[in-house]
mmCIF file of the N, C-alpha and C atoms, coordinates in Angstrom:
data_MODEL
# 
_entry.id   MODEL 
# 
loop_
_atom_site.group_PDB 
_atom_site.id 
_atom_site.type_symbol 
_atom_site.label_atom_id 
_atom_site.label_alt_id 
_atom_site.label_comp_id 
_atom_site.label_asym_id 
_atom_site.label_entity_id 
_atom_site.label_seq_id 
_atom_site.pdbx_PDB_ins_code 
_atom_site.Cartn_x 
_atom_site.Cartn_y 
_atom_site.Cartn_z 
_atom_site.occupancy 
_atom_site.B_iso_or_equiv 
_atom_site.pdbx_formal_charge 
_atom_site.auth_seq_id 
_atom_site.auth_comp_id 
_atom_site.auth_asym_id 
_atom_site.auth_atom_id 
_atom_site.pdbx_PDB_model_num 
ATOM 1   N N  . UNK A 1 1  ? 3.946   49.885 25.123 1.00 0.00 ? 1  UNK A N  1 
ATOM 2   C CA . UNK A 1 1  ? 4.066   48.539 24.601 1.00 0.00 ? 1  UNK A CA 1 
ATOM 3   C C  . UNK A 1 1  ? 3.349   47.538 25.507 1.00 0.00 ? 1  UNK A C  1 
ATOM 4   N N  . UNK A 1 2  ? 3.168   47.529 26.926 1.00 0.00 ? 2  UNK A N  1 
ATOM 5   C CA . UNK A 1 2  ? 2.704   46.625 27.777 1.00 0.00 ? 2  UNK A CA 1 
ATOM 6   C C  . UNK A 1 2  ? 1.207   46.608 27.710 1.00 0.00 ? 2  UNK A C  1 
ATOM 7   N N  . UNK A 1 3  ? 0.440   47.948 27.237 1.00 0.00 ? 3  UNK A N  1 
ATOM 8   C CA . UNK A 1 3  ? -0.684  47.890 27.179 1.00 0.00 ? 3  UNK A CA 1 
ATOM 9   C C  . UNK A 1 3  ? -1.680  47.194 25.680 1.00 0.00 ? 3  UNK A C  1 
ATOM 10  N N  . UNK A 1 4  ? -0.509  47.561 24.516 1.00 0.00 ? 4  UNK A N  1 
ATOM 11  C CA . UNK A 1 4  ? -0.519  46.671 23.615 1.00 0.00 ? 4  UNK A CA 1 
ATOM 12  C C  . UNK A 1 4  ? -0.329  45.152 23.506 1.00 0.00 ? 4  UNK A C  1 
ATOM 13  N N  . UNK A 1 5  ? 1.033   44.862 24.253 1.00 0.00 ? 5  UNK A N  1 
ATOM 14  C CA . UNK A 1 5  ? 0.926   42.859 24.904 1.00 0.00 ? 5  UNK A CA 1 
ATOM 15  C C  . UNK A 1 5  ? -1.096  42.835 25.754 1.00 0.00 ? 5  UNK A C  1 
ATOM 16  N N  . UNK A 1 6  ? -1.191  43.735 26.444 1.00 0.00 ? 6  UNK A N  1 
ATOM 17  C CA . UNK A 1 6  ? -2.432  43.475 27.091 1.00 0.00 ? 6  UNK A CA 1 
ATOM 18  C C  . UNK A 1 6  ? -3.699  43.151 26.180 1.00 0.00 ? 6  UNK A C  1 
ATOM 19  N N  . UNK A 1 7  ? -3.495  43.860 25.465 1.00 0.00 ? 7  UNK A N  1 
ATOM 20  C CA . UNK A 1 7  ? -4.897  43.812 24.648 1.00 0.00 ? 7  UNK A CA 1 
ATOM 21  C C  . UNK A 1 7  ? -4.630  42.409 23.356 1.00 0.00 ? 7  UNK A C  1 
ATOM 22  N N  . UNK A 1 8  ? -3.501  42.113 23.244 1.00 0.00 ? 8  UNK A N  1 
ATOM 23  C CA . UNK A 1 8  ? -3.433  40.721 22.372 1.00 0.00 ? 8  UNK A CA 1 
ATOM 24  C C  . UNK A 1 8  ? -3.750  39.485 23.545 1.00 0.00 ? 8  UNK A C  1 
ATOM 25  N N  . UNK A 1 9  ? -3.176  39.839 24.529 1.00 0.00 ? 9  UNK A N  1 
ATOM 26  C CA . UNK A 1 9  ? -3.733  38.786 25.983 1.00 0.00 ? 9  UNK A CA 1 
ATOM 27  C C  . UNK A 1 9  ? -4.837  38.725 26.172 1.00 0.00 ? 9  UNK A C  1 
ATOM 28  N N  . UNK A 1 10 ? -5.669  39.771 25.846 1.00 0.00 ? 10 UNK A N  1 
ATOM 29  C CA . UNK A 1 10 ? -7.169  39.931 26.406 1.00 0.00 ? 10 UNK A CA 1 
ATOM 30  C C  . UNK A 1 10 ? -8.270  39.260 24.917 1.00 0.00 ? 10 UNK A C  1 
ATOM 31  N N  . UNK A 1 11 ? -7.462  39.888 23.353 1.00 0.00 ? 11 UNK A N  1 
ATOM 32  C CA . UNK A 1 11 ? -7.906  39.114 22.255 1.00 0.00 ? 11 UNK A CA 1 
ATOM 33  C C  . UNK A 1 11 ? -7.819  37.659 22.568 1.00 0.00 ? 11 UNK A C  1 
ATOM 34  N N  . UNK A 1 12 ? -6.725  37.433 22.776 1.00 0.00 ? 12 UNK A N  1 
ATOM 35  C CA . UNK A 1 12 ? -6.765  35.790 22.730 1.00 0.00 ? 12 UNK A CA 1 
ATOM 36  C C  . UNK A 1 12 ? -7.235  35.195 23.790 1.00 0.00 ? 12 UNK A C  1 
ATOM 37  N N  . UNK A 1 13 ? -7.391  35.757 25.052 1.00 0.00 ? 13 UNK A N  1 
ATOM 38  C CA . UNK A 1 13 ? -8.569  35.004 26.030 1.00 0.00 ? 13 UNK A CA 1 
ATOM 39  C C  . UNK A 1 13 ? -10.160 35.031 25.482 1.00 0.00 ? 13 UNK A C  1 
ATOM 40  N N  . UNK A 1 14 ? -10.332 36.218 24.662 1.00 0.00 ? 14 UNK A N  1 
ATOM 41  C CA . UNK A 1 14 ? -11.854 36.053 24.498 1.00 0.00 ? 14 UNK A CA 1 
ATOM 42  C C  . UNK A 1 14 ? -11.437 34.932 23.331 1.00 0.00 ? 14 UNK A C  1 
ATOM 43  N N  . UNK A 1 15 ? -10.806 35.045 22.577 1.00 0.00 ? 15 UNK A N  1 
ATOM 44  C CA . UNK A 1 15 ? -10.999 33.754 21.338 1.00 0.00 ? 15 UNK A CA 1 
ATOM 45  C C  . UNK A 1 15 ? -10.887 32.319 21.867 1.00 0.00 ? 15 UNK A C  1 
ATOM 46  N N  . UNK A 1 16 ? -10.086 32.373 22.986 1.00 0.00 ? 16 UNK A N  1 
ATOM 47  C CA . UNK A 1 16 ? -10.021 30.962 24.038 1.00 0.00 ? 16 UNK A CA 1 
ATOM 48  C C  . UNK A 1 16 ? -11.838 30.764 24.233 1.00 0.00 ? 16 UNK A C  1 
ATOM 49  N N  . UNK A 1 17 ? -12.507 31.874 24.894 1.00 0.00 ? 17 UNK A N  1 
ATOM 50  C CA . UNK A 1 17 ? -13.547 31.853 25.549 1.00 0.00 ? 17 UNK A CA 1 
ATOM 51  C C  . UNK A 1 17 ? -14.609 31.808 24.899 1.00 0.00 ? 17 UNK A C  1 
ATOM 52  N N  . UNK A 1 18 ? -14.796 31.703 23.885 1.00 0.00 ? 18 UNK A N  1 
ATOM 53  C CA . UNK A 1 18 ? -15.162 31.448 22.820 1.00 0.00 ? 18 UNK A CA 1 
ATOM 54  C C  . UNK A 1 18 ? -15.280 30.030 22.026 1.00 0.00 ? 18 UNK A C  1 
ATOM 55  N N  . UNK A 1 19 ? -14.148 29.813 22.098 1.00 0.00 ? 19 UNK A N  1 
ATOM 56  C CA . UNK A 1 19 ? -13.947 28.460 21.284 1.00 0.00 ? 19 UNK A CA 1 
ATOM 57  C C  . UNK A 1 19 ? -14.529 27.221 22.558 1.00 0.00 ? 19 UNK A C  1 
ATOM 58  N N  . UNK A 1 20 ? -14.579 27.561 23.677 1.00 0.00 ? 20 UNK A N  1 
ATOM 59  C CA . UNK A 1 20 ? -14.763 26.630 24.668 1.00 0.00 ? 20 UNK A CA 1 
ATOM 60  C C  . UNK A 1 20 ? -15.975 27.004 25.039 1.00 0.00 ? 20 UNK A C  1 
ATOM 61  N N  . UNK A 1 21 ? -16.306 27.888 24.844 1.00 0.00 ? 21 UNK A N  1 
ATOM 62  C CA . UNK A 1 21 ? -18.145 27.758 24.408 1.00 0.00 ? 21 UNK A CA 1 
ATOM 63  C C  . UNK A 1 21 ? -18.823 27.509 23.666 1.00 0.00 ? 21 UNK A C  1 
ATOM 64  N N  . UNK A 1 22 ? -17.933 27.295 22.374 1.00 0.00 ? 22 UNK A N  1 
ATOM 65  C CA . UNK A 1 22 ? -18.823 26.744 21.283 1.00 0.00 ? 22 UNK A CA 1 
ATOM 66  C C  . UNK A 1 22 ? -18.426 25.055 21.488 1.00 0.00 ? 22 UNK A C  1 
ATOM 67  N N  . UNK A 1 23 ? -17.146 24.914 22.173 1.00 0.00 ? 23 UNK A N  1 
ATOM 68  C CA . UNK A 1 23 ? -16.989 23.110 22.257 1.00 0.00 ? 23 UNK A CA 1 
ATOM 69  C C  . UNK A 1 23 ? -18.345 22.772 23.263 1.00 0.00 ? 23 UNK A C  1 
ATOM 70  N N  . UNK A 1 24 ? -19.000 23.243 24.377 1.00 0.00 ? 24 UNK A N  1 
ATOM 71  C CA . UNK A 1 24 ? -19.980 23.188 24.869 1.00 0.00 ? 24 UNK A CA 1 
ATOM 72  C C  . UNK A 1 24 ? -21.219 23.135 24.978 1.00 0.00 ? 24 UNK A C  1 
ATOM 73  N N  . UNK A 1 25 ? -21.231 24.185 23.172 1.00 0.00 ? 25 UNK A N  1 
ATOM 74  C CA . UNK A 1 25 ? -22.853 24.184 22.975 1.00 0.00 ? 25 UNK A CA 1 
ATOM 75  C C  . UNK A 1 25 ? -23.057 25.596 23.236 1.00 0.00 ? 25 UNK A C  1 
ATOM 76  N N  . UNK A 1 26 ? -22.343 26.323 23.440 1.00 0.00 ? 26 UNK A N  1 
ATOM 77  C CA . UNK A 1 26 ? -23.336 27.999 24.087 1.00 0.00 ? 26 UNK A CA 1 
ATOM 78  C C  . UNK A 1 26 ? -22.503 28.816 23.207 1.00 0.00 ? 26 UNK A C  1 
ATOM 79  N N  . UNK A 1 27 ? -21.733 28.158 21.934 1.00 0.00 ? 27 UNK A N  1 
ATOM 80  C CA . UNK A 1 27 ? -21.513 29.662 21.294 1.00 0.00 ? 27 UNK A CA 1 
ATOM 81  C C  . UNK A 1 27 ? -22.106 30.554 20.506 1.00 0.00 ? 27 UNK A C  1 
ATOM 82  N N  . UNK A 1 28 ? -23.259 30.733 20.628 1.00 0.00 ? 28 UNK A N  1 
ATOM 83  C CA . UNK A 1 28 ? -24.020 31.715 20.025 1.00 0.00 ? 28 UNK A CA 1 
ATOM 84  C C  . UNK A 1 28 ? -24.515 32.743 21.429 1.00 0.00 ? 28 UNK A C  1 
ATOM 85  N N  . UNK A 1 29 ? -23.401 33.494 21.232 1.00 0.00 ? 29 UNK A N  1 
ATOM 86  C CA . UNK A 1 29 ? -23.830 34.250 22.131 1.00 0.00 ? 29 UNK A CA 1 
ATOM 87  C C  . UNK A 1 29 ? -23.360 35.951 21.372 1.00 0.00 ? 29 UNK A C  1 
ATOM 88  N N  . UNK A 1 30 ? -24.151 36.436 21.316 1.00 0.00 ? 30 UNK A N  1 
ATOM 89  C CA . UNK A 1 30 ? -24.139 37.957 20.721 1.00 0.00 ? 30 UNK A CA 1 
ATOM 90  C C  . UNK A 1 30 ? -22.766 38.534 21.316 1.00 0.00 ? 30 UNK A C  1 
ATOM 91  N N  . UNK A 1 31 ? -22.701 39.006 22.170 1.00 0.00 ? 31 UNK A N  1 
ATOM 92  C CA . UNK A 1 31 ? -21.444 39.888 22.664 1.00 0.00 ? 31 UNK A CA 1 
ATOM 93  C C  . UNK A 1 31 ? -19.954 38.922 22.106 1.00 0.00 ? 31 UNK A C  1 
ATOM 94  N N  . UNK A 1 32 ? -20.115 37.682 22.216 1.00 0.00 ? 32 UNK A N  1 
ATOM 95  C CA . UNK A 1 32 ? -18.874 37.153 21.905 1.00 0.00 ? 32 UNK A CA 1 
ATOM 96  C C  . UNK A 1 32 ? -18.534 37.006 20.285 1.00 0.00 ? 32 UNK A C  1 
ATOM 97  N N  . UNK A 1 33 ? -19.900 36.716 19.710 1.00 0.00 ? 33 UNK A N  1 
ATOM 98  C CA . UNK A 1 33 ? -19.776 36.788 18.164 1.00 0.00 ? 33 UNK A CA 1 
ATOM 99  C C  . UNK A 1 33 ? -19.020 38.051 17.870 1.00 0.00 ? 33 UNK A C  1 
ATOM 100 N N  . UNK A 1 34 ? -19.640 39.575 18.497 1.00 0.00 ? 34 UNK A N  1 
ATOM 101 C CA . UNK A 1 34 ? -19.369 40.674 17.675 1.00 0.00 ? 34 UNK A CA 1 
ATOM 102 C C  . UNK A 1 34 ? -18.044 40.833 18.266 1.00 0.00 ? 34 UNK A C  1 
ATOM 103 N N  . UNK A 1 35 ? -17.445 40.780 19.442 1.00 0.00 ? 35 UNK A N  1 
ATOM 104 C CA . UNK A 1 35 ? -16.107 40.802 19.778 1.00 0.00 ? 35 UNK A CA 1 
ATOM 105 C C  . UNK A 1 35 ? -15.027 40.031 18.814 1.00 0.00 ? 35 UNK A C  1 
ATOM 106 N N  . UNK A 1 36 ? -15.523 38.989 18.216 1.00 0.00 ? 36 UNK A N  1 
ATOM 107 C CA . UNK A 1 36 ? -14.926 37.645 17.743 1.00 0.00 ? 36 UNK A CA 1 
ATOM 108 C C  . UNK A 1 36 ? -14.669 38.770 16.250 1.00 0.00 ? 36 UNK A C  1 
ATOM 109 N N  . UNK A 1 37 ? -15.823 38.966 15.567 1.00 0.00 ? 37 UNK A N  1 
ATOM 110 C CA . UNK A 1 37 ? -15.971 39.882 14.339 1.00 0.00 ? 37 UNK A CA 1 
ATOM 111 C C  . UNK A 1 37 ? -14.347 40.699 14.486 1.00 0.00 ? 37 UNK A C  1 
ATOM 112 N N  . UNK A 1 38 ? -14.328 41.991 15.758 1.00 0.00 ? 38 UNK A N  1 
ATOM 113 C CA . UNK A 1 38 ? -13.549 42.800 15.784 1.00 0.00 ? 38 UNK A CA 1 
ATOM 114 C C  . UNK A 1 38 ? -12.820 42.559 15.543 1.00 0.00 ? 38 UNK A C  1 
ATOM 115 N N  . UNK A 1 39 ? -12.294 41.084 16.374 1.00 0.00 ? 39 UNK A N  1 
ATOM 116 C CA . UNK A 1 39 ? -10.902 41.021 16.702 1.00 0.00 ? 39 UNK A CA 1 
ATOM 117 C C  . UNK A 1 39 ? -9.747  40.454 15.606 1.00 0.00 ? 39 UNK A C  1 
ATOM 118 N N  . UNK A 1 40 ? -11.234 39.209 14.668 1.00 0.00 ? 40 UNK A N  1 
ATOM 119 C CA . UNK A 1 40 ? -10.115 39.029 13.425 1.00 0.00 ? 40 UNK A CA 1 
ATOM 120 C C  . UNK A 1 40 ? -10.242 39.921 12.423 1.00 0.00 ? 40 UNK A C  1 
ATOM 121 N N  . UNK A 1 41 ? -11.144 41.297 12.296 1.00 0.00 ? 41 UNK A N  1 
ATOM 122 C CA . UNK A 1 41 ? -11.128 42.469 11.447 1.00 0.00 ? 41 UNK A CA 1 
ATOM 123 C C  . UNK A 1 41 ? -9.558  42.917 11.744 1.00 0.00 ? 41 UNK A C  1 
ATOM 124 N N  . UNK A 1 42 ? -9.790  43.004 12.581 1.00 0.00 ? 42 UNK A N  1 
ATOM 125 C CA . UNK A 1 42 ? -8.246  43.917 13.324 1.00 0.00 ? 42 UNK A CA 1 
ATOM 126 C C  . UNK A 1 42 ? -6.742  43.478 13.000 1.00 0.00 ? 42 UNK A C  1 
ATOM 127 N N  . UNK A 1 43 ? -7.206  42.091 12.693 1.00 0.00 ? 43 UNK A N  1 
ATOM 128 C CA . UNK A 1 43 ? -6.394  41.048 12.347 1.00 0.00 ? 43 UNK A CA 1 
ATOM 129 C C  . UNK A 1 43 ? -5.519  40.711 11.325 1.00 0.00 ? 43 UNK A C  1 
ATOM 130 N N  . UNK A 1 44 ? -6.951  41.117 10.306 1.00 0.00 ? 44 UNK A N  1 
ATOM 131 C CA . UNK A 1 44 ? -6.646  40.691 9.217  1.00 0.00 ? 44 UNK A CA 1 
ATOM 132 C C  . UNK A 1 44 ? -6.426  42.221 8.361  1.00 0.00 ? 44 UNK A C  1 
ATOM 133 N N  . UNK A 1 45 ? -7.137  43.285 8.903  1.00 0.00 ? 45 UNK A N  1 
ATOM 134 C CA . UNK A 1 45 ? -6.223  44.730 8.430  1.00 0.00 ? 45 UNK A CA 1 
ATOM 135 C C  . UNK A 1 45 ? -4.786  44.939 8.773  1.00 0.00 ? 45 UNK A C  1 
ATOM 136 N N  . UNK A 1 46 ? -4.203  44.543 9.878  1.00 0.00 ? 46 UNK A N  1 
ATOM 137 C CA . UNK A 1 46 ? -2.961  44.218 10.870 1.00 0.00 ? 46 UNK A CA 1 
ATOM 138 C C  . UNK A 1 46 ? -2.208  43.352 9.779  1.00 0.00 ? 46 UNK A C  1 
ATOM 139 N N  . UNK A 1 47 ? -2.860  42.085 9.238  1.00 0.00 ? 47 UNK A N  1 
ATOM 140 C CA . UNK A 1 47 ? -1.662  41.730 8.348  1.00 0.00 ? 47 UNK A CA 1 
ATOM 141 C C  . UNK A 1 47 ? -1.442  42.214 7.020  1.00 0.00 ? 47 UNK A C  1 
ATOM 142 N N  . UNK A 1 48 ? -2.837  42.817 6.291  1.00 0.00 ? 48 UNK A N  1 
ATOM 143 C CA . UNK A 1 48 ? -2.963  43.237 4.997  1.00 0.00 ? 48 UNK A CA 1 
ATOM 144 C C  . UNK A 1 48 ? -2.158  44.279 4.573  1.00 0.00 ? 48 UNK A C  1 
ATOM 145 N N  . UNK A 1 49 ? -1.942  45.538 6.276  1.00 0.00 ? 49 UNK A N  1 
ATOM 146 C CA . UNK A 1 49 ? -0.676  46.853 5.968  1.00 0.00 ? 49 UNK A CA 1 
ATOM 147 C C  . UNK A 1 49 ? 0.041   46.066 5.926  1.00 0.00 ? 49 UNK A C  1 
ATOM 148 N N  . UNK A 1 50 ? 0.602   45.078 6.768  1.00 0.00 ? 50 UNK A N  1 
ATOM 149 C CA . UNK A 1 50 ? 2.314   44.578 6.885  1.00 0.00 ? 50 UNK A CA 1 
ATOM 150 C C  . UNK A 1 50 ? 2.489   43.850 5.594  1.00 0.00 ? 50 UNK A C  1 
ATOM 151 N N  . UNK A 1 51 ? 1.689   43.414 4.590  1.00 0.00 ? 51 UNK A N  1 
ATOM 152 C CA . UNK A 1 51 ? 2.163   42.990 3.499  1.00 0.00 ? 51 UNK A CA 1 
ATOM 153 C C  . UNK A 1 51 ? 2.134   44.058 2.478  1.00 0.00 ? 51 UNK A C  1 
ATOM 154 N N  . UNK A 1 52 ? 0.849   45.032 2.781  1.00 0.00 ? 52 UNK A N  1 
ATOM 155 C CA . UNK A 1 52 ? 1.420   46.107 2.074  1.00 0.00 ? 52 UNK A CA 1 
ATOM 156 C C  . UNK A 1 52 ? 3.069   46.951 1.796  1.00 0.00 ? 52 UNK A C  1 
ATOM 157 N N  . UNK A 1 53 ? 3.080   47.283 3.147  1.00 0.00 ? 53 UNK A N  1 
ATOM 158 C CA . UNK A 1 53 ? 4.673   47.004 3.789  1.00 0.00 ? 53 UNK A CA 1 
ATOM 159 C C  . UNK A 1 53 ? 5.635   46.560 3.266  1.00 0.00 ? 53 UNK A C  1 
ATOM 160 N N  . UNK A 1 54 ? 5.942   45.414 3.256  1.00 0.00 ? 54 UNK A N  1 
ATOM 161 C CA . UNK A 1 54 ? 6.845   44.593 2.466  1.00 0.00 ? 54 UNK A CA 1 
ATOM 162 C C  . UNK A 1 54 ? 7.029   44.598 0.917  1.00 0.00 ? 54 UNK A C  1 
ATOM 163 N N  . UNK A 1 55 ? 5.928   44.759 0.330  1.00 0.00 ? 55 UNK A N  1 
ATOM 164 C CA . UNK A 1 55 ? 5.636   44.624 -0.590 1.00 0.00 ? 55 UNK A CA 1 
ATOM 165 C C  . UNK A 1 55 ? 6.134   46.065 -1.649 1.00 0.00 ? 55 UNK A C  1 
ATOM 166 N N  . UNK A 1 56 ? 5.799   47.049 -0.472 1.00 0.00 ? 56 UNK A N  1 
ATOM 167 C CA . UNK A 1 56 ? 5.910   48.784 -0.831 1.00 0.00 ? 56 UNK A CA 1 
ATOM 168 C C  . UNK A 1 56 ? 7.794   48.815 -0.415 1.00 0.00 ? 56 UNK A C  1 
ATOM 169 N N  . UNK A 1 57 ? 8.167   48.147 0.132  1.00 0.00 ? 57 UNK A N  1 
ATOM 170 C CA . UNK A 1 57 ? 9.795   48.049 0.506  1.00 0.00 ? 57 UNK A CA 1 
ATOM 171 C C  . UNK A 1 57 ? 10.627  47.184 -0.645 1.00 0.00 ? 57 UNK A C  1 
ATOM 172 N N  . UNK A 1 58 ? 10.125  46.008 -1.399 1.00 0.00 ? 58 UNK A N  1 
ATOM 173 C CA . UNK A 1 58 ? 10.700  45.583 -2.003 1.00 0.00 ? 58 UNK A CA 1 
ATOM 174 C C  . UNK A 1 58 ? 10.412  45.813 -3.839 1.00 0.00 ? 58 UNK A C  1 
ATOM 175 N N  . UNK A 1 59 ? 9.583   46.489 -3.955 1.00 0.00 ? 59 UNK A N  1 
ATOM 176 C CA . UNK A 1 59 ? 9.037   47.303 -5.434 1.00 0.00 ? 59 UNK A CA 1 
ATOM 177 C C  . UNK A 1 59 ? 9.641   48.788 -5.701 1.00 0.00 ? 59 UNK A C  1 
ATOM 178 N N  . UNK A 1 60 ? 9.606   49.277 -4.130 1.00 0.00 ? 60 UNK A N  1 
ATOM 179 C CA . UNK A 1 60 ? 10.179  50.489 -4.533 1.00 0.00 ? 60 UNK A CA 1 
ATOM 180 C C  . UNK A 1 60 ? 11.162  51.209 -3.749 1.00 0.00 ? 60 UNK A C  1 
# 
């Protein structure tokens, strides 16, 4: 579980690091775009099961 808290700590520092490079002017930067890509892919599959989830719990 601690290594999982780690890696949402480490998502949301690059999305920090990110957003404060684009308030600056330098967010076009390749490595941070495609990290940025991953992380709300991950995100948004992460919420799409859990509504699957719910959804598969209260139908059947």
């Amino acid at each position: 579980m601690i290594f999982v808290k780690f890696l949402v700590f480490a998502a949301i520092a690059i999305v920090i690091v990110k957003l404060v490079a684009s308030l600056f002017g330098k967010g076009n930067i390749p490595l941070l775009n495609n990290l940025i890509t991953v992380i709300l892919g991950i995100f948004v599959a992460f919420e799409v099961i859990k509504l699957g989830q719910i959804l598969w719990e209260k139908f059947i």
